[in-house]
C-alpha positions, 0 to 999 in steps of 0.5 A: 123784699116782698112787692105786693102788685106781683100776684106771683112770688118774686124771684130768687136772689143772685145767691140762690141762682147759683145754687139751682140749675137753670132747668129747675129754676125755669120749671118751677117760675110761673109762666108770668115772670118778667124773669122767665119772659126774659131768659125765654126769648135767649133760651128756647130750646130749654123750654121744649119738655122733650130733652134732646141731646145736642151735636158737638158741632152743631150751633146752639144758643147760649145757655142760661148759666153761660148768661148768668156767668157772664153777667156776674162776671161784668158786674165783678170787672165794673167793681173792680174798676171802680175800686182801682180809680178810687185807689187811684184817685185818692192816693194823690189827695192823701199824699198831698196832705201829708206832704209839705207846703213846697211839694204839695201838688196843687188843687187844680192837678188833683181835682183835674185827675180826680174829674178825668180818672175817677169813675164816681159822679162829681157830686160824690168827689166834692163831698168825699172827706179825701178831698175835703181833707186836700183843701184843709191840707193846702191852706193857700187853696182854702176859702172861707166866706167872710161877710164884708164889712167897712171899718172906714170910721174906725181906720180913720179914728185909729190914724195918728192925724185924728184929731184928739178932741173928735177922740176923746169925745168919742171914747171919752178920753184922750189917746194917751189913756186909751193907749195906756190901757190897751199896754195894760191889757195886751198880755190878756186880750191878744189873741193869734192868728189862725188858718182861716182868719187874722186876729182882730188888734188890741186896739180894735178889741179895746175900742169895741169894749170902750165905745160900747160903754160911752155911748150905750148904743146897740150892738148893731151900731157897734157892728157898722162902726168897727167892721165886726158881726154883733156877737163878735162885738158882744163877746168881745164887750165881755171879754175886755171888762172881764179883763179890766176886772182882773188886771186893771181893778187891783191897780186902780181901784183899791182902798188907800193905804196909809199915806194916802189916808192922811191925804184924804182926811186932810182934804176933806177937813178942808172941805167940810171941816170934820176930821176924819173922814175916809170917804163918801159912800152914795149909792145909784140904781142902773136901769135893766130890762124885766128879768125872766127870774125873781122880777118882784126883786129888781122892781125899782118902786121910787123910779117908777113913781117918779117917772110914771113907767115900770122900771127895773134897776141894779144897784151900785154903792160905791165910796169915793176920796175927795177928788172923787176915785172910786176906793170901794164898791158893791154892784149887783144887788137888786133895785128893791133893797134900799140903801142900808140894805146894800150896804149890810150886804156888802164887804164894807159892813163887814170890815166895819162890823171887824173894827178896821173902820173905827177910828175913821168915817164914811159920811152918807146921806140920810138912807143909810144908818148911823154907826160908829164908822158911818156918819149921817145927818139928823132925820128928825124934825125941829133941828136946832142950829147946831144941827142944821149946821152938822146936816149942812156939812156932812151935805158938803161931803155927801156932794163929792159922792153924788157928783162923782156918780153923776161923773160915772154914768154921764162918762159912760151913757151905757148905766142911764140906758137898759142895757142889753147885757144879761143879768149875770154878766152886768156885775162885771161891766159895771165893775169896768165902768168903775174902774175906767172911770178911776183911770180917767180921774186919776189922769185929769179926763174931764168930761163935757159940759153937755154931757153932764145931768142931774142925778136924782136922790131915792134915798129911804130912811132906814126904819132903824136910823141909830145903829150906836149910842156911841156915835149918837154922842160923837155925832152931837160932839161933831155938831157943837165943834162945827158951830161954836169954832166958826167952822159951819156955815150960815146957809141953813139961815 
């Protein structure tokens, strides 16, 4: 390396010292070296120009190469030492690792013979990866810092002594129903103990996931409550919809077989006085934030109308039995498209458009269109009494639906909030609200007198409302057996 305050050269290395005798070296340094000042003050004899020959017995200085010897020959011994404390320091560390737990020497002795043998500073001891791999070896001796947090309210939600109203109104259903469903879900959500910390409980995982959804509060709320960080608890709201999705959804929210067809088509006879009539199809927006992608599409234009603010929405189109079960759904379309523009887009169409629906039918309201599986009010003005009386009970039907929805987000208050959850992720939290909300019908949860609300209808009629000419005429039929059979009533009056 080249200094350039020096106006002479600099001088040579270790290696050209040994290869050039001291009498040359010191000839040709500039009288201005540090080096050649040094070895001057040891060395005078070797600077006079007359060379004298010297007595064997008679005192001399030492020489410049007896000096350079023996400072290479310290600096060889200082290495040597440190090489052999490092040997030695690391042998007890390697074997500690690699022993087992019962003769394992403890930290204190290693780390103490590393302080007392070892000549490297103490900064260098604690960063060396043998030391690092002591402390992962012995795991009784490993600390990992852990942010404290208190789970007092879930502790005392989880006692058998909380009381069974405080827990239902706090998750919405009884303890019965939430222990069925952490049963369901203990072979996909139970996670194992590792080195640095226990795994957080089924019930804890669950309640994290069900408390979310019930109440929509953020996830720093989420976090006070149950004693977790906040992407814990986010991570963990998905992953416990991603399960019900997966276990629970094949077993509660299917559509019926044929038995229970029979069953669903009689009870809504009996409502309504139409035969045949295998479900309710509504469908609802869930409010979102502004996505960062594809906003024209999510713009939700009846909502922002109504409520004089910006608004964005996901819908859900679902089709429900007469006690109000979910047994078909369609989520994740965006809130622009209108409701017979989801329902083109969904599989239900497409099992229509097949023929399985022929000989059933889906009552919906005047947003969807008439088809010969989809039965649907008359839209036009000047409506006749047999078709008001049609339009009255086909209202009835359509009730069970709304009221079924209305059910679903005043059950879960996280779909009347924009949620935080990402635009990718929200088709499977909505399809888990679904299905807990079948869990909870089918096990007679009710819900709260104060939690219920009115839900607004942003229903379109579709610029086509006739799909069929063949159910024009059944639905004309329909109408006339409904007033001359006594079977409609005289609200329209």
């Amino acid at each position: 390396m080249e200094i350039s305050s020096f106006s002479s050269p600099p001088p040579p290395s270790y290696n050209n010292i040994n290869s050039t005798s001291p009498e040359d070296y010191l000839s040709s340094s500039s009288p201005s070296s540090n080096l050649f000042s040094f070895f001057q003050e040891f060395d005078p004899i070797s600077l006079s120009t007359n060379k004298r020959k010297r007595v064997d017995n008679e005192p001399t200085s030492p020489s410049i190469q007896d000096l350079v010897n023996t400072f290479l020959t310290f600096d060889n011994d200082n290495n040597k030492e440190q090489e052999e404390g490092e040997e030695f320091v690391l042998f007890p560390s390697l074997l500690s690792f690699s022993q087992s737990p019962t003769n394992t020497t403890s930290m204190s002795e290693v780390k103490g013979e590393v302080i007392t043998t070892s000549p490297e500073p103490k900064r260098a001891r604690r960063n060396s990866p043998e030391v690092e791999a002591t402390e992962a070896g012995t795991s009784s001796q490993r600390r990992l810092w852990v942010k404290n947090r208190s789970k007092a309210w879930w502790d005392n939600c989880n006692s058998p002594d909380f009381p069974e109203d405080e827990f239902k109104k706090a998750f919405r259903m009884s303890k019965s129903t939430f222990d069925m469903i952490c049963e369901e879900l203990e072979s996909v959500v139970t996670k194992k103990d590792t080195m640095l910390r226990l795994a957080i409980p089924v019930r804890q995982r669950v309640a994290v996931c069900i408390w979310r959804l019930a109440t929509g509060d953020p996830l720093r709320e989420v976090s006070k409550r149950f004693g977790l960080g906040i992407s814990t608890c986010h991570k963990l709201v998905l992953e416990v919809c991603s399960a019900i999705r997966n276990v629970l959804m094949p077993k509660f929210l299917q559509w019926p077989n044929e038995e229970k067809m029979r069953e669903i088509k009689r009870d809504f006879e009996m409502i309504s006085g139409i035969s045949d009539v295998a479900g309710s199809i509504y469908t609802c927006h869930v409010p979102i934030i502004a996505p960062k992608v594809s906003v024209a599409s999510y713009f939700n234009k009846r909502h922002t109308e109504r409520n004089q603010k910006t608004s964005y929405s996901i819908t859900v189109q679902g089709v429900v039995d007469s006690k109000g079960v979910f047994t078909d759904i369609c989520v994740g379309w965006p809130g622009s498209m209108t409701d017979d523009k989801v329902l083109e887009q969904s599989a239900l169409y497409q099992r229509g458009n097949r023929g399985t629906l022929k000989d059933v039918w889906i009552v919906g309201n005047a947003g969807f269109p008439l088809m010969d599986w989809v039965l649907v009010p008359f839209t036009k003005q000047n409506l006749t009494w047999t078709q008001h009386a049609l339009n009255e009970k086909v209202g009835e039907v359509q009730s069970v639906a709304k009221e079924a929805f209305m059910r679903l987000k005043a059950r879960w208050r996280c779909l009347q909030k924009r949620t935080e959850v990402k635009l990718q992720d929200l088709p499977v939290v909505l399809g888990a609200c679904c299905v807990l909300h079948n869990i909870c019908e089918m096990r007679n949860e009710g819900i709260s007198p104060e939690l219920r609300f009115e839900l607004f209808d942003d229903e379109v009629v579709p610029e086509n409302p006739v799909r069929s000419m063949n159910a024009l005429q059944a639905r004309d039929q329909i109408a006339h057996k409904l007033l001359h059979h006594n079977l409609a009533g005289t609200t329209f009056l």
